[in-house]
C-alpha positions in Angstrom: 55.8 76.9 73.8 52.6 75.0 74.1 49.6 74.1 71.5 46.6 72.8 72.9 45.0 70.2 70.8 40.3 70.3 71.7 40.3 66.7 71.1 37.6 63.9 71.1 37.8 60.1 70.2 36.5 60.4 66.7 37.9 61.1 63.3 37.5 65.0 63.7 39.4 64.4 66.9 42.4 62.4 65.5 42.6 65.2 62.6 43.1 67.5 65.0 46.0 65.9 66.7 47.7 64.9 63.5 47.6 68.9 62.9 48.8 69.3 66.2 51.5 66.6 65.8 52.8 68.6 62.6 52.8 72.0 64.6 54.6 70.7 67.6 57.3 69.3 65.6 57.7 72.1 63.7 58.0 74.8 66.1 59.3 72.7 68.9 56.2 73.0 71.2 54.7 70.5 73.8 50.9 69.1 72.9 48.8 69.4 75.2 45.9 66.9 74.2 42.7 68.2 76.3 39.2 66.5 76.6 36.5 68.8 77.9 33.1 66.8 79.5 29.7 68.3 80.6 29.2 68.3 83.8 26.3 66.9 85.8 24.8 65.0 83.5 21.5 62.9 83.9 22.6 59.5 85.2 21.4 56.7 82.6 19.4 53.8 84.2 21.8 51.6 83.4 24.5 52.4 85.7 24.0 51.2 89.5 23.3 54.1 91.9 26.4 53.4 94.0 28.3 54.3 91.1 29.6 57.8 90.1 28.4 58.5 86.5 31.2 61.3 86.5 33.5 59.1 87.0 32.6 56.1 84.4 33.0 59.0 82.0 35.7 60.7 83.2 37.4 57.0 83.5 36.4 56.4 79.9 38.0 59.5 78.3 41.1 59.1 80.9 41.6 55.9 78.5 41.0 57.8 75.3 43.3 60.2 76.2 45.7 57.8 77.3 45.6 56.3 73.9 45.9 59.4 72.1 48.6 60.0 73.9 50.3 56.6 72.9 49.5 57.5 69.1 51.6 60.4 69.1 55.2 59.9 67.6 57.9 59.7 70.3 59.4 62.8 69.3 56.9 65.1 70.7 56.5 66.2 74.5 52.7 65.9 75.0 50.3 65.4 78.1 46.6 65.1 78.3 44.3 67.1 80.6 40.8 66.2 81.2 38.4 69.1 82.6 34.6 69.7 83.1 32.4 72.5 81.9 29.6 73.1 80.3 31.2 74.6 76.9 33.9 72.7 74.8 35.1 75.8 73.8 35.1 78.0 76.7 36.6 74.6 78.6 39.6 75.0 75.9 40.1 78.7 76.5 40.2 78.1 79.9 43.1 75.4 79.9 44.6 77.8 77.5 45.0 80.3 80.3 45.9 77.7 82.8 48.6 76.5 81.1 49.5 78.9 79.3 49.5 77.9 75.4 50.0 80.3 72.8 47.8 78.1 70.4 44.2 76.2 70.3 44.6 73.1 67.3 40.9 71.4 65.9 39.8 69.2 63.7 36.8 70.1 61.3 33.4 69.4 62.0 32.3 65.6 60.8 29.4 66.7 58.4 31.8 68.0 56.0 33.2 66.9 52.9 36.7 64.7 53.0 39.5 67.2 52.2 37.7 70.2 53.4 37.5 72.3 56.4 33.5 72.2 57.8 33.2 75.0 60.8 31.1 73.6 63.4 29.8 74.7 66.6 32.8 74.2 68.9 34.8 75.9 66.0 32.3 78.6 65.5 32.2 79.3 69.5 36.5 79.6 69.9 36.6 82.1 66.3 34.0 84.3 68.8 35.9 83.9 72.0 39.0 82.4 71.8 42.5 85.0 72.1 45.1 82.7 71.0 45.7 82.1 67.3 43.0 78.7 66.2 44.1 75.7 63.6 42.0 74.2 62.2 42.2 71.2 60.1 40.2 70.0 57.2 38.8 66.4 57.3 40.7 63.6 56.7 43.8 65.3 57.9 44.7 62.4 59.9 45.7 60.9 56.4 48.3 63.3 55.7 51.9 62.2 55.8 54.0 65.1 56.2 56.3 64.7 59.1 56.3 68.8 59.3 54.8 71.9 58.0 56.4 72.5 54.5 55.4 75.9 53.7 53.2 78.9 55.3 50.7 81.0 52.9 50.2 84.2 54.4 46.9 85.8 52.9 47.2 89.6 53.4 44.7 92.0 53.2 44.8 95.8 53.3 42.6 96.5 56.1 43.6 96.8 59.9 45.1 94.1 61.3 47.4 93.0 58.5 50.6 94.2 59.9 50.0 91.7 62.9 49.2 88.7 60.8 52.6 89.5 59.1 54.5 89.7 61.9 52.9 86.3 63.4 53.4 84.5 59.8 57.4 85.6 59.9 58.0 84.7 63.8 56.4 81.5 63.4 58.4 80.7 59.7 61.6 82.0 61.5 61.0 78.9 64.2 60.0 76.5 61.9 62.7 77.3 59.7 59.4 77.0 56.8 59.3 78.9 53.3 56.7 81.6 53.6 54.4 82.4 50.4 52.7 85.9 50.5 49.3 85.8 48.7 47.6 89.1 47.9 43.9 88.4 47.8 43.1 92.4 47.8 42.1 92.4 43.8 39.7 89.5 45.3 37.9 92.4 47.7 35.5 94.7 46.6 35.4 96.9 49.4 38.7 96.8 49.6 41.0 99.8 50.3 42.9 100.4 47.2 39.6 100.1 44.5 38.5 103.5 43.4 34.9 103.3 41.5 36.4 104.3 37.9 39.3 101.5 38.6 39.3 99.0 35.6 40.2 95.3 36.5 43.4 96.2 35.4 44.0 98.8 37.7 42.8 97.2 40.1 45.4 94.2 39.5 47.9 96.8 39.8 47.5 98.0 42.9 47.2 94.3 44.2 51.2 93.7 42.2 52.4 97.3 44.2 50.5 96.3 47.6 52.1 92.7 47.1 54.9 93.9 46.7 55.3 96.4 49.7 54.5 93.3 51.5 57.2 91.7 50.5 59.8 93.9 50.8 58.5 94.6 54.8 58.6 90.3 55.4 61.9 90.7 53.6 63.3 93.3 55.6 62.2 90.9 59.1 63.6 87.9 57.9 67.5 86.7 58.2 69.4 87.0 55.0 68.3 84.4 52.0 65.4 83.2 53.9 63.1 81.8 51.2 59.6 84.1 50.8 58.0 84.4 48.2 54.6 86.2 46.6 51.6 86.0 44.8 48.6 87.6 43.3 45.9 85.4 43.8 43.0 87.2 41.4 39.6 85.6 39.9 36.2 86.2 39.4 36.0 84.9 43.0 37.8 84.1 46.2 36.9 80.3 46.0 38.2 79.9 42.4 41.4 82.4 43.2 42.5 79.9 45.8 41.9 76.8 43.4 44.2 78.4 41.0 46.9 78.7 44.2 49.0 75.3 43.9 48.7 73.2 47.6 50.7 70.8 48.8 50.5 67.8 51.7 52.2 69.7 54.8 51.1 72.9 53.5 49.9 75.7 55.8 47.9 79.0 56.0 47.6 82.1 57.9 44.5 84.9 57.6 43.9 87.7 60.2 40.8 88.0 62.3 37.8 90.5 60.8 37.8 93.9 61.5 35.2 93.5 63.7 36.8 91.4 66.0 37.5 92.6 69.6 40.8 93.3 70.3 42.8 90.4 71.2 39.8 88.2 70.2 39.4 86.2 66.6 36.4 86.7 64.3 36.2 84.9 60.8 35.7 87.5 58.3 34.0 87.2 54.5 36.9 86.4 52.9 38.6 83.8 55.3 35.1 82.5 55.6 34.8 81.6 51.5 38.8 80.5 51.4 37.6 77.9 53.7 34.9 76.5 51.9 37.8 75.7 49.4 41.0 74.9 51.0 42.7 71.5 51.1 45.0 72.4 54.1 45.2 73.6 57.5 43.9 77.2 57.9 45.1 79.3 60.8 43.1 82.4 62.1 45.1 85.0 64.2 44.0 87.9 66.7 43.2 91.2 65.3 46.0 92.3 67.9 49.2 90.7 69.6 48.3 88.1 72.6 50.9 89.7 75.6 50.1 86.6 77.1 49.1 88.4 80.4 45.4 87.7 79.7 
């Protein structure tokens, strides 16, 4: 297995890895630590004319990668990859396919607030295109001390799509050997499947306990014997405060399926993923709408 970590030498770049560090322990992966420069770029006056500006920069991010690669604990198989193209995104996608990773890992954008995830353009650009499963870190996640993740939230949904997101949270918590928390944010939804116009909020919070429930029962019934899962209704006047009210801890990790209007095998950031992030101290990861074969 093999994570690919879109990484630059700044602060968003070193959250990133730290995320990427934490996964790759955890699931026994390699890191792959990839730096993606423009090409062609207007040469600055500066630097003589018998000298390749391509390769000054490419020279000078051969030594950041070389010391990103020293700052990753000795425990992990990782390599670094440097690559041109005109995207940053579309540059990760397509050493995603070359060598082929069954993950992209980034850090948040740097005009967010510390402890929070802030979607920027490179982000933005891979929950379009990308159709391997995206992590992304908050800021300030190159702080965090856990050696490994501790525990996966699953948020599930009722819509199309959830089944696939539950099978990707179980696999992945059956490698990692990680507790898995099932939240039900469907009471948080009002276009959601299982509200009927005369519903009362009571009702309403029923149907999220039964549809929480089923869940369960379904991760249960794919999991070995005793393996820890639990679940929880996650209800409030809103998404952002429901998923204050959700307890969080360093190490801590969560799952949300792609938007309905995704593309198959391609991610898209719905509403609801969209306002949990605004609010989320830890690591959010988005997964396709349908199962990567890996032939793509």
């Amino acid at each position: 297995m093999r994570l690919v970590v879109g990484y630059l030498a700044t602060p968003s770049g070193e959250d990133g890895l730290a995320l990427g560090a934490q996964l790759a322990r955890s699931l026994g992966a390699q890191l792959d630590i990839c730096m993606v420069l423009p090409p062609d770029r207007t040469v600055p006056a500066r630097v003589p004319a018998e000298t390749g500006y391509d390769d000054i920069l490419a020279s000078r991010a051969q030594r950041w990668l070389d010391e990103a690669k020293s700052s990753v604990p000795s425990d992990i198989d990782v390599d670094v990859h440097l690559s041109f193209h005109d995207s940053f995104a579309q540059g990760l996608i397509d050493e995603v396919s070359r060598l082929g990773a069954q993950a992209i890992v980034l850090g948040a954008a740097g005009d967010g607030l510390l402890g929070r995830h802030s979607v920027g353009s490179v982000s933005t650009e891979l929950l379009h295109s990308a159709h391997v499963p995206l992590a992304l870190a908050p800021r300030g996640y190159r702080h965090s001390s856990a050696k490994k993740i501790r525990e996966v939230t699953c948020a599930l949904g009722t819509r199309t799509g959830a089944d696939v997101l539950l099978r990707t949270a179980v696999r992945t918590c059956e490698r990692m050997q990680t507790p898995l928390r099932l939240v039900s944010l469907v009471a948080l939804d009002p276009q959601n499947d299982l509200r009927d116009h005369r519903d009362t909020p009571g009702d309403v919070r029923d149907r999220a306990v039964a549809h929480a429930q089923s869940t369960l029962e379904e991760a249960k019934s794919a999991l070995p014997e005793d393996f820890p899962v639990s679940v929880t209704i996650a209800d409030d006047s809103s998404v952002e405060s429901a998923v204050r009210k959700l307890e969080w801890q360093d190490g801590d990790l969560v799952m949300v399926g792609s938007s309905r209007l995704a593309q198959p095998h391609r991610l898209f950031l719905g509403s609801t993923a969209a306002k949990m992030l605004r609010v989320l101290p830890v690591p959010m990861v988005v997964v396709p709408k349908q199962e990567f074969s890996g032939s793509e």
